[in-house]
N, C-alpha and C positions, 0 to 999 in steps of 0.2 A: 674615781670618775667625778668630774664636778658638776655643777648642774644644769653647767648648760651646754654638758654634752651626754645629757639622759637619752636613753632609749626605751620608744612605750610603742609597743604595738607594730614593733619593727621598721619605725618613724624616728631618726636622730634629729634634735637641735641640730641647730649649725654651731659647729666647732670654729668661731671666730674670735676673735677679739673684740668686735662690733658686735657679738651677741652676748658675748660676755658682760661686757662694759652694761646693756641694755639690760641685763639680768640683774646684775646689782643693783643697779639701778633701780629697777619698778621693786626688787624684791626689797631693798632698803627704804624708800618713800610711801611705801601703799601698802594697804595689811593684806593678812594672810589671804585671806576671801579673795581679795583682786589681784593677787599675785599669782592663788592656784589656777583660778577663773582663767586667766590669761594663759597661762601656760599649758591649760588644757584647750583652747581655742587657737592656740597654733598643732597641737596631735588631730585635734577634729577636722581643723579646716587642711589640715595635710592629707591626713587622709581621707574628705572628700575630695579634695583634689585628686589623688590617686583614682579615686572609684569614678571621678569624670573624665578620666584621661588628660589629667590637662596638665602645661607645661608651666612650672611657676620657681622665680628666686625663693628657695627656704627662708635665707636671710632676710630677705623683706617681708614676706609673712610674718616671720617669726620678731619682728621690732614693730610691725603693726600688729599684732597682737597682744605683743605687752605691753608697748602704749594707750590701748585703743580705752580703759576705762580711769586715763591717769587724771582725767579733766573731773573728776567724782571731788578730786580730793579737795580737803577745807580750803587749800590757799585759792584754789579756785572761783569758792562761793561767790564774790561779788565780781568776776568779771563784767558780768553783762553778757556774755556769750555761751553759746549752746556747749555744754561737758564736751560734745563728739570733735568741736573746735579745738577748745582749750588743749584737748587730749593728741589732735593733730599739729598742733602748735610746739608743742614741748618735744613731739617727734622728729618734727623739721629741723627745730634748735638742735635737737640732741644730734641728728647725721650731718646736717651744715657744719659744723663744730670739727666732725670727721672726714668732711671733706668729701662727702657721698657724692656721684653724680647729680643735678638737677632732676634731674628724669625719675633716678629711682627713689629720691626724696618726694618728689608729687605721686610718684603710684603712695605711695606711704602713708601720704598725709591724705589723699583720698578714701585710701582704704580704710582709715580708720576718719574720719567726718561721716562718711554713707553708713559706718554698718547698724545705723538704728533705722536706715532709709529704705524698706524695703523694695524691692519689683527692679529696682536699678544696677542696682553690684554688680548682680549677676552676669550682666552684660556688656561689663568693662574687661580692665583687665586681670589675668587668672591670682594676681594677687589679693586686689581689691574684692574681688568677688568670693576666694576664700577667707579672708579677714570674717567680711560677712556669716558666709560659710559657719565656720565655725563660733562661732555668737550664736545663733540661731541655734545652732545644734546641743550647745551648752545651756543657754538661755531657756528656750522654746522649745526644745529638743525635735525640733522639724530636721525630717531625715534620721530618726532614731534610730530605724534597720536598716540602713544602710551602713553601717558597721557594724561588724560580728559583738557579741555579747562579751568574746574573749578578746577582744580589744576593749572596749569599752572600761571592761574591766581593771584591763593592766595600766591602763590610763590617770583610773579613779582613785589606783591603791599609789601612784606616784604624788598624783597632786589630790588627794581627797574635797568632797562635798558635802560634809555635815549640813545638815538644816540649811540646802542652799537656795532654794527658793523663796525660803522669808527672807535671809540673811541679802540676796542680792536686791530683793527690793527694796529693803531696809536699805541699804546702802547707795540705792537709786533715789529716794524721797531723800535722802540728807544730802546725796549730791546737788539735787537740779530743785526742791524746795526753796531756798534762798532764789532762786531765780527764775519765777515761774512762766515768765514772758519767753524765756527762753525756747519752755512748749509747745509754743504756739505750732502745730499741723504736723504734730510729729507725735511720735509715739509715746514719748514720755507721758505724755498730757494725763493717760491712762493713767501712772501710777500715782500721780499726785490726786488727780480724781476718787481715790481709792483711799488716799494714804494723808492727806494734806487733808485737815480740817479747814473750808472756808475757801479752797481752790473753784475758781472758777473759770473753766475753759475758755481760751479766745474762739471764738467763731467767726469762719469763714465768709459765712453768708452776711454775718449784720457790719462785718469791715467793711465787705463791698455796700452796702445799703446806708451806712454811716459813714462814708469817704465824702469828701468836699465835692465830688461831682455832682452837680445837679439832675443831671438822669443817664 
């Protein structure tokens, strides 16, 4: 069996060539922490899917979610643009390339730009909104019980999480550090506030109060 036609918690990859090619892929550019991370956020967000009844392409879940943290990596540092871009950018290139419909190359590059956007996903489409989904569940662990322990389980022994709560942060301040404008009213801001010696948050309030308008 290769890898990316594992089965965890009686959830399969898609058995494609497009998820293949996509497996090599992130599992050859991005280390092991983002590559498990990811692969465990296509089982999570599958199987909230399942527990909300909802109707979704595997295969585009499953390339939004091993895109979704590729914008972390060093080449990226100095774009200038938010990791969740960079990360839906490389997505788009990679199915454009293949020739994906438009349509399901936009569910794709949305699903992976929102999932640090919380309150919104949710109420798009069942891919986007799983992408999300499983981030949250991985990351945050919102939705914990909502799957059995013995899922959880057989999941964790496929793709393991050693020390992954420091190790993703860690890897969150080396991503979006180099660019911390980037933050601006998003969630990141949090971790550089934490992690980044000398970060200091943009704020909302003194943009509007310091913009060229006179009142």
């Amino acid at each position: 069996m290769t890898v990316h036609e594992s089965f965890a918690a009686g959830v399969g990859a898609p058995n494609t060539k497009l998820a293949a090619e996509a497996t090599e892929l992130i599992r050859d550019t991005t280390s092991e922490l983002i590559y498990n991370h990811s692969r465990r956020v296509f089982w999570f967000g599958s199987l909230q899917g399942r527990n909300r009844d909802l109707s979704f392409d595997s295969e585009l879940l499953y390339i939004g979610a091993m895109f979704h943290d590729l914008g972390l990596d060093k080449r990226f540092h100095d774009s200038g643009r938010r990791f969740e871009v960079d990360s839906a950018d490389e997505a788009r290139r990679f199915l454009q390339s293949r020739g994906v419909p438009e349509d399901s190359i936009r569910r794709v590059w949305t699903a992976i730009a929102l999932h640090t956007t919380p309150g919104i996903p949710a109420f798009m489409e069942p891919e986007v909104a799983l992408v999300t989904a499983g981030v949250e569940y991985d990351v945050l662990g919102i939705g914990y019980h909502d799957i059995s322990d013995a899922d959880r389980a057989e999941i964790t022994a496929l793709h393991p999480r050693p020390d992954f709560k420091r190790r993703i942060l860690r890897a969150f301040t080396e991503g979006i550090a180099p660019k911390p404008e980037t933050t601006f009213g998003n969630v990141k801001a949090d971790v550089l506030q934490h992690f980044a010696p000398g970060f200091v948050r943009g704020d909302f309030v003194e943009v509007i109060q310091d913009s060229p308008w006179r009142e």
